[in-house]
NUFI-976509 format. One record per residue (C-alpha): residue number from 1; residue in one letter; x, y, z. Coordinates in nm, 4 decimals, padded with zeros to 6 digits. Example, Ala and Ser with C-alpha at 12.3 -4.5 7.8 and 13.67 -1.06 7.14 Angstrom:
BEGIN
[node 1; 'A'; [01.2300; -00.4500; 00.7800]];
[node 2; 'S'; [01.3670; -00.1060; 00.7140]];
END
This chain:
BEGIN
[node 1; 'X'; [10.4710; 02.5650; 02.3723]];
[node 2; 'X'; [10.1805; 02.4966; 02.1194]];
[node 3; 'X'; [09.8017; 02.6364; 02.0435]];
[node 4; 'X'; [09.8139; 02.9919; 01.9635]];
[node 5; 'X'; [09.5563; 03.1760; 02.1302]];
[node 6; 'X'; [09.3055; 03.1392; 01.8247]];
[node 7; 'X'; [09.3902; 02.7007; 01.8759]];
[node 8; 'X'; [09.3337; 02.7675; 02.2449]];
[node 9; 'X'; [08.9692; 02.8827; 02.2279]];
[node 10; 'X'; [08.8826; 02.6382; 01.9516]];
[node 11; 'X'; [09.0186; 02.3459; 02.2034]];
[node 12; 'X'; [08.8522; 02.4990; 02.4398]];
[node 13; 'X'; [08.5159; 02.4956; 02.2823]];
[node 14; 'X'; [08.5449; 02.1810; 02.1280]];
[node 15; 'X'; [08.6284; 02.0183; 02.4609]];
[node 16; 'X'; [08.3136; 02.2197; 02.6537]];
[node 17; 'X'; [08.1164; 02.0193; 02.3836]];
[node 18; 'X'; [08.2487; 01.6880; 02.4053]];
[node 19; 'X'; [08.2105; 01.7055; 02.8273]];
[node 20; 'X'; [07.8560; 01.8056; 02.7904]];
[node 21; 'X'; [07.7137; 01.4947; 02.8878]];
[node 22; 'X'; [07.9745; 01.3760; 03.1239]];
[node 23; 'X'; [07.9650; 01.3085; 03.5011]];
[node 24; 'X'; [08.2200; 01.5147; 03.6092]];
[node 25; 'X'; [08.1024; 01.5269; 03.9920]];
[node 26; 'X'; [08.4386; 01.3965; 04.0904]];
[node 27; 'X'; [08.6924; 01.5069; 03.8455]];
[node 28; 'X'; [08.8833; 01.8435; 03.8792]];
[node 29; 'X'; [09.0131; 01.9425; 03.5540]];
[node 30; 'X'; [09.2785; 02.2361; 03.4742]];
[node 31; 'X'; [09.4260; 02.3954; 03.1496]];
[node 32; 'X'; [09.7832; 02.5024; 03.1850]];
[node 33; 'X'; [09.8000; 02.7494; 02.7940]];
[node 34; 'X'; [10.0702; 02.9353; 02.7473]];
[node 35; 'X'; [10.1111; 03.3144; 02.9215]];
[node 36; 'X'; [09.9920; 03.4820; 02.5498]];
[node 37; 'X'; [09.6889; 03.2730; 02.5615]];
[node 38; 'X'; [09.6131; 03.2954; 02.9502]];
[node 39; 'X'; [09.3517; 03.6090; 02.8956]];
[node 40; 'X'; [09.2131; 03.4506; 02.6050]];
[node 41; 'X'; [09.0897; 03.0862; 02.7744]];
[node 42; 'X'; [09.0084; 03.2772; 03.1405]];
[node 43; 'X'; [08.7317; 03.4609; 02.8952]];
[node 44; 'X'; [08.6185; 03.1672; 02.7027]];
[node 45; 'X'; [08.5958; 02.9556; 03.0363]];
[node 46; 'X'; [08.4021; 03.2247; 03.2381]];
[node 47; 'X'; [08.1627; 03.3388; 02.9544]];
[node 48; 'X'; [08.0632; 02.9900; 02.8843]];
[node 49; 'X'; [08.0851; 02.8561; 03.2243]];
[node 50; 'X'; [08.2741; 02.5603; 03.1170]];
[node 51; 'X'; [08.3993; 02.3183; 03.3978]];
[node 52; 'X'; [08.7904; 02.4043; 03.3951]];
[node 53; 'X'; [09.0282; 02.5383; 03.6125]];
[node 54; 'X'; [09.2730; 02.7697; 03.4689]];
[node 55; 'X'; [09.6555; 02.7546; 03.5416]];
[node 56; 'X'; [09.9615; 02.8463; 03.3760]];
[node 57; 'X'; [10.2630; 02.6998; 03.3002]];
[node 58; 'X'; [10.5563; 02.8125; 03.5130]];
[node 59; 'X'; [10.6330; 03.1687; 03.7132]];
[node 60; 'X'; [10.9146; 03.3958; 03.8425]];
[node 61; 'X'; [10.9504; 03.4142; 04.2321]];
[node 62; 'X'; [10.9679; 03.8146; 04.2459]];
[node 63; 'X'; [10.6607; 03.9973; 04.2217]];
[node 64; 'X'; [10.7764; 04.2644; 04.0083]];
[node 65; 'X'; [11.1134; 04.4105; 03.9051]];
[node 66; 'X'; [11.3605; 04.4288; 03.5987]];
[node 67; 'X'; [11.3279; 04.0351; 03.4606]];
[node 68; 'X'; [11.2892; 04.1149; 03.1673]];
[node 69; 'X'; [11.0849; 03.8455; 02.9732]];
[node 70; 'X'; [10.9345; 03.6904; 03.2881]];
[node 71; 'X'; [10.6015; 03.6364; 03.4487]];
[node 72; 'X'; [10.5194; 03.7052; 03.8129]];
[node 73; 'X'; [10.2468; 03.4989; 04.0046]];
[node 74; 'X'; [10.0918; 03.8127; 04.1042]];
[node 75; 'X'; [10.0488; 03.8778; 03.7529]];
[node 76; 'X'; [09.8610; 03.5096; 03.7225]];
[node 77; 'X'; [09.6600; 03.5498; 03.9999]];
[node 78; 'X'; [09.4845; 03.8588; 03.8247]];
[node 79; 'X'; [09.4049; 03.6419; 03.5441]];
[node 80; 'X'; [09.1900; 03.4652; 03.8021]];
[node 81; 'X'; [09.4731; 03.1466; 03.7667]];
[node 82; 'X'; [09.4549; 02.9072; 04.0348]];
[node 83; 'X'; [09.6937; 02.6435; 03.9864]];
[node 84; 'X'; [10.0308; 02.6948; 03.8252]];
[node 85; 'X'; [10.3139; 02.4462; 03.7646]];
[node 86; 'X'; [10.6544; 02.4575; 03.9201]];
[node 87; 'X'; [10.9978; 02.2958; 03.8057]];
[node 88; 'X'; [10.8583; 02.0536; 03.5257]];
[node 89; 'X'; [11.0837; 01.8531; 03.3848]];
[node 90; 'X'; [11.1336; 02.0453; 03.0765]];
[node 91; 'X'; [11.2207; 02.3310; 03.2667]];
[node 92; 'X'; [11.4912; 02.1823; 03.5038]];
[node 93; 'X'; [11.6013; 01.9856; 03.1989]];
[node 94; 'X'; [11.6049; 02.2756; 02.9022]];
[node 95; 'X'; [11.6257; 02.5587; 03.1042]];
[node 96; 'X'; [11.8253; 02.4323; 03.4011]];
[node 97; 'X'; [11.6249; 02.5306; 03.6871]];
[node 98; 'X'; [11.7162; 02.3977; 04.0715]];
[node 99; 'X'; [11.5909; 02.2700; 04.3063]];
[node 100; 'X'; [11.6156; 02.5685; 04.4978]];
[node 101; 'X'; [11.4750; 02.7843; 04.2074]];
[node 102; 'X'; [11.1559; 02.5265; 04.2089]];
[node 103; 'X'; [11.1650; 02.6183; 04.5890]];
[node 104; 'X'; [11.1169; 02.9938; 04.5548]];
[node 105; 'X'; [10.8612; 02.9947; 04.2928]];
[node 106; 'X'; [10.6560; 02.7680; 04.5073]];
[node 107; 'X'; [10.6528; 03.0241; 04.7767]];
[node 108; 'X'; [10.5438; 03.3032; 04.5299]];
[node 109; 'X'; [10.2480; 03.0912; 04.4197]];
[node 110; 'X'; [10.1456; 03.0278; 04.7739]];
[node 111; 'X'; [10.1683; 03.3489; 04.8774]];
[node 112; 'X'; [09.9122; 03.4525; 04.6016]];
[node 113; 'X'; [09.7194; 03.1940; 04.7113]];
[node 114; 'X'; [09.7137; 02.9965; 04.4065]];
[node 115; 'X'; [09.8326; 02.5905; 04.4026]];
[node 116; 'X'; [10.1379; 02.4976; 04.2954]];
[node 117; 'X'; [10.1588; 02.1786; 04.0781]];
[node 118; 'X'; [10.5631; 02.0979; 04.1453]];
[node 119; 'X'; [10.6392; 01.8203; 03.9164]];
[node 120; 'X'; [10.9642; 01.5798; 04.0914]];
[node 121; 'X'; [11.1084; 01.2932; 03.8878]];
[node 122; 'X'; [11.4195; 01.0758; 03.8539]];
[node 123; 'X'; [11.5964; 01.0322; 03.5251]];
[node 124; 'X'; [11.7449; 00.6733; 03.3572]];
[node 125; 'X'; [12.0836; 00.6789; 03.5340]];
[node 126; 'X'; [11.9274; 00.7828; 03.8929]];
[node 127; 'X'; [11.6617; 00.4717; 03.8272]];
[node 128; 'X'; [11.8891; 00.1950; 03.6863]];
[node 129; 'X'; [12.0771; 00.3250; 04.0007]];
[node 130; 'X'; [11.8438; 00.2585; 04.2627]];
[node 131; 'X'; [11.8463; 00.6377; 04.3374]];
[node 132; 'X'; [11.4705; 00.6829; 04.2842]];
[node 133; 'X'; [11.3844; 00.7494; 04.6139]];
[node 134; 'X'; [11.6652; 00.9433; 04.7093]];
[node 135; 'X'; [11.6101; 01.1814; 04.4131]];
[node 136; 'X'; [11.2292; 01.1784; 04.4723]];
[node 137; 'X'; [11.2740; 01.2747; 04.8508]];
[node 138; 'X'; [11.5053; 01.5646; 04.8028]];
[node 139; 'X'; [11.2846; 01.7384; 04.5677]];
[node 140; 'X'; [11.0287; 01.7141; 04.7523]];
[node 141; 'X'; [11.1525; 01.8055; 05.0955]];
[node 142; 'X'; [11.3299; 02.0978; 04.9422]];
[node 143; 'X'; [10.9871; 02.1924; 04.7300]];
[node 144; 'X'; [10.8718; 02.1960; 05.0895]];
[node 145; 'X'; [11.1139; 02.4037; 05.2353]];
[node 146; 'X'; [10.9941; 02.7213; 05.1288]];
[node 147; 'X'; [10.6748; 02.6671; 05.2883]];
[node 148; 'X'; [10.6229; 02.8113; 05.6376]];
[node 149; 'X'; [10.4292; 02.6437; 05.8653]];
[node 150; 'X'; [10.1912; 02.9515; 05.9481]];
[node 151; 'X'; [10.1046; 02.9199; 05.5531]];
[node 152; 'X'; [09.7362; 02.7760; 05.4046]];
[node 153; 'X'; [09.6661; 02.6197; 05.1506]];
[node 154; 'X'; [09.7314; 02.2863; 04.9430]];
[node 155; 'X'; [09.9844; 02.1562; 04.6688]];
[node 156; 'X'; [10.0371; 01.9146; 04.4078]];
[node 157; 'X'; [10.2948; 01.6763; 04.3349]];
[node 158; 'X'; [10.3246; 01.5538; 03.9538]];
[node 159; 'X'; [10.5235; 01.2409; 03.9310]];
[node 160; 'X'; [10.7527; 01.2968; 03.6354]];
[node 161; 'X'; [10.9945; 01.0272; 03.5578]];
[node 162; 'X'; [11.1961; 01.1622; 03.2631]];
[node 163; 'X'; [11.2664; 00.7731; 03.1341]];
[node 164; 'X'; [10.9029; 00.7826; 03.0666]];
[node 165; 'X'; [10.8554; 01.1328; 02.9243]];
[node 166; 'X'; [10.8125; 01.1663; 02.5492]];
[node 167; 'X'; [10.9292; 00.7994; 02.5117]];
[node 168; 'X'; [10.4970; 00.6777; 02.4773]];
[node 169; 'X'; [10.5869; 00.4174; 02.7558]];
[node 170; 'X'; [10.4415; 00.4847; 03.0393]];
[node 171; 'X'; [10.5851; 00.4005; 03.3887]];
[node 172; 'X'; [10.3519; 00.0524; 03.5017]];
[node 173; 'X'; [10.1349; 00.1206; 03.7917]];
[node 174; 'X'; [10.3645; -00.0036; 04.0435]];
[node 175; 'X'; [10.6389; 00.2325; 03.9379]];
[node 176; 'X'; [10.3584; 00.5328; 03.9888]];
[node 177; 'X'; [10.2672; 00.3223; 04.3380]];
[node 178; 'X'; [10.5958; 00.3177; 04.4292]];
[node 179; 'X'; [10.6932; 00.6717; 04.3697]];
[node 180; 'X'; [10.3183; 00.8166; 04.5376]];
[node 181; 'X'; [10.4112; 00.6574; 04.8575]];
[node 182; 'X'; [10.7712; 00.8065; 04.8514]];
[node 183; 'X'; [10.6312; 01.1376; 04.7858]];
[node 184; 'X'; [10.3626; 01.1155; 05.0322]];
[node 185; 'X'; [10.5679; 01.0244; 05.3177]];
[node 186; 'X'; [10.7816; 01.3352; 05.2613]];
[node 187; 'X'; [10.4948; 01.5548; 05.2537]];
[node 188; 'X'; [10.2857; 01.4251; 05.5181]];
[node 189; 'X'; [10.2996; 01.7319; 05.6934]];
[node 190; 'X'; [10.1362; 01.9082; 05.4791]];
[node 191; 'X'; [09.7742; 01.9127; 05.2377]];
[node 192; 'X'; [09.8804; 01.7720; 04.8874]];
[node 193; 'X'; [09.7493; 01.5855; 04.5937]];
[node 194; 'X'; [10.0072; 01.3088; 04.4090]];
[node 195; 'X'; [09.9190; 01.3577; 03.9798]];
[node 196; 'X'; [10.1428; 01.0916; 03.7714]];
[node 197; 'X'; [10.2845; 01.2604; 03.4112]];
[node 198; 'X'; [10.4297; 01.1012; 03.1784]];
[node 199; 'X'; [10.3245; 00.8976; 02.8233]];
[node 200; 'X'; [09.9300; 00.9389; 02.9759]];
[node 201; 'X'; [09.6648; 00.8532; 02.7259]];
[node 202; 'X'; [09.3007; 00.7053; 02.7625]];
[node 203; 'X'; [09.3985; 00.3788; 02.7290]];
[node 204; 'X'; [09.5852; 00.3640; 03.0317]];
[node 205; 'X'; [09.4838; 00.6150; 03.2424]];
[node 206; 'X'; [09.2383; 00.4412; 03.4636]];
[node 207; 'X'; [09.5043; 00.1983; 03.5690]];
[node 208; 'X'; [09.6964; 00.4533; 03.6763]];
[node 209; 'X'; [09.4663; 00.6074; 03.8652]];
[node 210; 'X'; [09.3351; 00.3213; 03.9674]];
[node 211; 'X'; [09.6751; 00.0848; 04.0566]];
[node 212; 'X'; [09.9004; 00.3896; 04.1118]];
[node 213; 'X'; [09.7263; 00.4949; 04.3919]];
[node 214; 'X'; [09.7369; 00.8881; 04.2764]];
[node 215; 'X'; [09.4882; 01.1187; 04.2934]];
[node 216; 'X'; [09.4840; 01.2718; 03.8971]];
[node 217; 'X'; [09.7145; 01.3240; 03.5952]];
[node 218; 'X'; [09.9164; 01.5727; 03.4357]];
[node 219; 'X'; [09.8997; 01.5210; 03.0783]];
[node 220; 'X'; [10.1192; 01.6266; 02.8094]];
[node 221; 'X'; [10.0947; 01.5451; 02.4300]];
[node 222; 'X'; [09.7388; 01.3961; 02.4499]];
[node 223; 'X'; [09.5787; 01.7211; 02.5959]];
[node 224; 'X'; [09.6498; 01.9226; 02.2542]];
[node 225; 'X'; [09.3587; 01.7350; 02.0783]];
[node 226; 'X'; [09.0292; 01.8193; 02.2795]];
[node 227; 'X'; [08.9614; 01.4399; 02.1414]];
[node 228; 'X'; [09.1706; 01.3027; 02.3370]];
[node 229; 'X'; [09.1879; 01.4753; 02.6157]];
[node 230; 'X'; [08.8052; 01.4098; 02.6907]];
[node 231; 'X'; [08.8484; 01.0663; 02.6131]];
[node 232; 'X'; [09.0915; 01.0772; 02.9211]];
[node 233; 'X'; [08.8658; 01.2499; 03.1323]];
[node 234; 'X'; [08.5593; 01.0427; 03.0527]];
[node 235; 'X'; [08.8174; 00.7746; 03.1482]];
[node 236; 'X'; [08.9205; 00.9102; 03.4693]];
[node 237; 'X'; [08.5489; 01.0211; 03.5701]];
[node 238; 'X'; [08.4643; 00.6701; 03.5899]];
[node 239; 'X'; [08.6699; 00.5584; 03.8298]];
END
């Protein structure tokens, strides 16, 4: 929840600038604002052909109805939104969502044939535990379960272990190793990406990328300053 929709086309055009001269031949990148400034950065992008995806932050699983206060991914997909995230870790933690809830909006974004980004993660008690791949392995399954098999198209997993989160240490590349083969191995049946999120800066994310053994990032804190957001791109385009 930051960058009004004034902040969001002044990152937005600062960060166009500062990718200008970058190779970006093999680097996807996506903006997740939030819903007030989804309009605002799908214009900015399109009239000045800048290299972004747009996605949004979270959805509802209806398509319409009385929900008062919430967004449907039909709704997204008109904004020309192609990615969108489902069950961060601030949203199962904060606003209590389920597994099952993570389940149904992953559906909804499929069916409007836009790519969910379903962040899974353990938290300190499951790790010290030993419950990491249990916990990793039932999100992901039941992410999965909502999927039928007659259904196209890809997703994303974004590793997310809430130790990590918001703490500025990073999990070590053989945590993010480890938990990219658990969640591959549950998902083998179907397309997917693996992202790692959590504490990522430019300093350390080509060794994730790298070491991990994932495919991209989902960054937090260090994508509000178009500064250091492009310095983690530049990093991650040269690997």
């Amino acid at each position: 929840m930051n960058h009004d929709h004034l902040q969001t086309v002044s990152t937005l055009q600062e960060l166009a600038i500062r990718m200008r001269d970058m190779d970006l031949s093999k680097v996807d990148i996506v903006v997740h604002p939030p819903f007030v400034d989804l309009r605002t950065a799908q214009t900015v992008i399109q009239d000045r052909h800048i290299p972004i995806h747009l996605g949004a932050q979270n959805c509802y699983h209806e398509d319409n109805g009385a929900y008062t206060g919430e967004v449907s991914a039909t709704m997204l997909a008109r904004l020309s939104v192609g990615y969108v995230i489902a069950g961060h870790s601030e949203r199962r933690r904060l606003f209590h969502e389920t597994d099952e809830d993570v389940a149904l909006k992953v559906a909804a974004i499929l069916r409007h044939e836009m790519t969910p980004v379903i962040c899974v993660g353990e938290d300190e008690s499951e790790r010290a535990n030993g419950q990491t791949e249990q916990r990793l392995g039932t999100q992901v399954a039941k992410a999965l379960s909502a999927i039928k098999k007659s259904e196209k198209g890809s997703v994303v997993f974004a590793y997310e272990p809430l130790w990590a989160i918001g703490t500025g240490n990073a999990a070590t590349s053989d945590d993010v190793f480890d938990a990219s083969k658990i969640i591959s191995q549950v998902a083998a049946r179907v397309e997917h990406q693996v992202l790692y999120g959590g504490s990522v800066t430019a300093a350390n994310a080509a060794e994730l990328i790298k070491k991990g053994n994932v495919d991209g990032l989902l960054v937090g804190g260090a994508s509000l300053s178009a500064q250091s957001f492009a310095d983690i791109i530049q990093a991650v385009s040269m690997c």
